[in-house]
N, C-alpha and C positions, 0 to 999 in steps of 0.2 A: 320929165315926168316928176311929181313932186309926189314924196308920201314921206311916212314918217316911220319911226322905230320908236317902238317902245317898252315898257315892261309890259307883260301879262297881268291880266286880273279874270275873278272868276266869271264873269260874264262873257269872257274871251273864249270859253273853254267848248262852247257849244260848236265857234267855225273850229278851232283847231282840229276839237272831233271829225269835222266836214276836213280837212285839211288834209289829215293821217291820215284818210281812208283814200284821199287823190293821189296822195303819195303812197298808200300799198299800191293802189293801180297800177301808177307807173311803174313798182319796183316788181309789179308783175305777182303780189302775193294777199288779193285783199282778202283771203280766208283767213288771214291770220292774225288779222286786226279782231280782237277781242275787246278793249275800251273803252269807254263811252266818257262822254261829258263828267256826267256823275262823278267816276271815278276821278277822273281829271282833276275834277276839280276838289276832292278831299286828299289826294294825295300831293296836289300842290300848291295849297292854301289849307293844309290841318297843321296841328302844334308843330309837326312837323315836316316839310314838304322835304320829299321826295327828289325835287326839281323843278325848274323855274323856266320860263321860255319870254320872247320876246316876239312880238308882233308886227309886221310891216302893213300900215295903214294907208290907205290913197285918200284924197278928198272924196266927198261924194259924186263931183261932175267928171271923177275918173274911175266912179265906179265897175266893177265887173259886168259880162254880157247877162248873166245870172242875179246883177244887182248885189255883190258883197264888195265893201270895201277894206274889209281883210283880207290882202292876197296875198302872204307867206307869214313863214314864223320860224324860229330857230329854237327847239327846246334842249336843254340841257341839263349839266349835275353836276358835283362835283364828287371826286375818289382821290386816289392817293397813291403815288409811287413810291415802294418803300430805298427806291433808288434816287429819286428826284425832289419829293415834296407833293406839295399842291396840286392837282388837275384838273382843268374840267375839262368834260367830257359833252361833248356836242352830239346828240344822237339824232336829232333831225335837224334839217333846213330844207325848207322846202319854199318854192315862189310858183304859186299861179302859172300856167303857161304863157297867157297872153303878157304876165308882164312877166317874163325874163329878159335879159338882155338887157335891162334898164336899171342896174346897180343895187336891185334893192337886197337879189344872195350876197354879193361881198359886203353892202351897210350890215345888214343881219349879221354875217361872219364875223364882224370887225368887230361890231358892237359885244358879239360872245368874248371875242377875243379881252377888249377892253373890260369887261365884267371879269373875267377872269385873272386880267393884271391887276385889275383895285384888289380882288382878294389875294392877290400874292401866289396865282398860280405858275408854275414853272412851263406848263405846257398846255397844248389845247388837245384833245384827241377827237379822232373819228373814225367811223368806216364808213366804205363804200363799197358797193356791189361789182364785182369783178369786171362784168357786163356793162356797166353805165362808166363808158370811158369821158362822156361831158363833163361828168361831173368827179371825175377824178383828175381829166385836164384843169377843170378849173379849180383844184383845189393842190396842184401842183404848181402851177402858175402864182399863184398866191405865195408858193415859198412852201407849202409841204413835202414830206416823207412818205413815199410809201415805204413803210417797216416790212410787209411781207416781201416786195424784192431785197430790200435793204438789208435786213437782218434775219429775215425768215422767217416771224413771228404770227402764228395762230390766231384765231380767235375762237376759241372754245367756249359753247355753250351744254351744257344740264337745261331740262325741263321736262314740264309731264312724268312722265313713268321713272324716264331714269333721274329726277330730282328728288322725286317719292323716296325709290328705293336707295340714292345716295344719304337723304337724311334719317331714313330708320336704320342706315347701319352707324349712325353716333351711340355712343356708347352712355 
């Protein structure tokens, strides 16, 4: 199957929209997809983005049963280990169903990967859903960690109410 990787631009922003909401489906939570294009696209093409994503594109004569020939995408950021340096941090990957299994999650992967050695990152990070062992096989197989067997480590979120009343107690 032939398609292509490449960077994101703000006309891309309309399928990823379409994209994030296939991937709440599958992780089983599309109430929680609050985002839209819009937003997409001012937080990652304004002075300053947010985060950057990469696109997996098919030709047209291999387009989708729906007619898209955007069928996955990897978006990401970069943070900072005050132990290690540099990170980025991979928050989606996601591929189309019908084309899994045809190398485009590992290009997408690789490509984060390589975006993040040009900038001089130390490591890549990710989660994944306890549940969704596909995709924690395949990202073990790859040569990852999982840190919560391995070291024990959390992933702690704030939001909503308790974000609120964590920031009105700054002094």
């Amino acid at each position: 199957m032939k398609f292509t990787i490449r960077e994101g631009k703000p006309e891309d922003c309309k399928d990823i929209e379409r994209m994030i909401m296939e991937l709440a489906v599958y992780e089983k939570m599309p109430d929680q997809v609050k985002i839209s294009h819009k937003e997409l696209e001012r937080d990652g093409f304004g002075p300053n983005p947010y985060y950057k994503f990469l696109v997996a594109e098919v030709p047209e004569e291999q387009k989708s049963k729906d007619g898209y020939t955007k069928v996955g995408y990897a978006l990401f950021f970069y943070t900072y280990s005050t132990w290690k340096g540099r990170v980025v941090y991979m928050e989606d990957l996601y591929v189309m169903p019908e084309y899994r299994g045809k190398g485009i999650g590992k290009a997408l992967m690789a490509n984060v990967a390589k975006v993040g050695k040009e900038k001089e990152c130390v490591r890549l990070q990710l989660s994944v859903l306890d549940w969704n062992k596909p995709s924690l096989e395949f990202y073990l197989a790859k040569g990852a960690e999982d840190l919560t067997a391995k070291e024990g480590w959390h992933h702690i979120r704030f939001h909503g109410e308790a974000l609120n009343n964590l920031a009105q107690e700054a002094p």
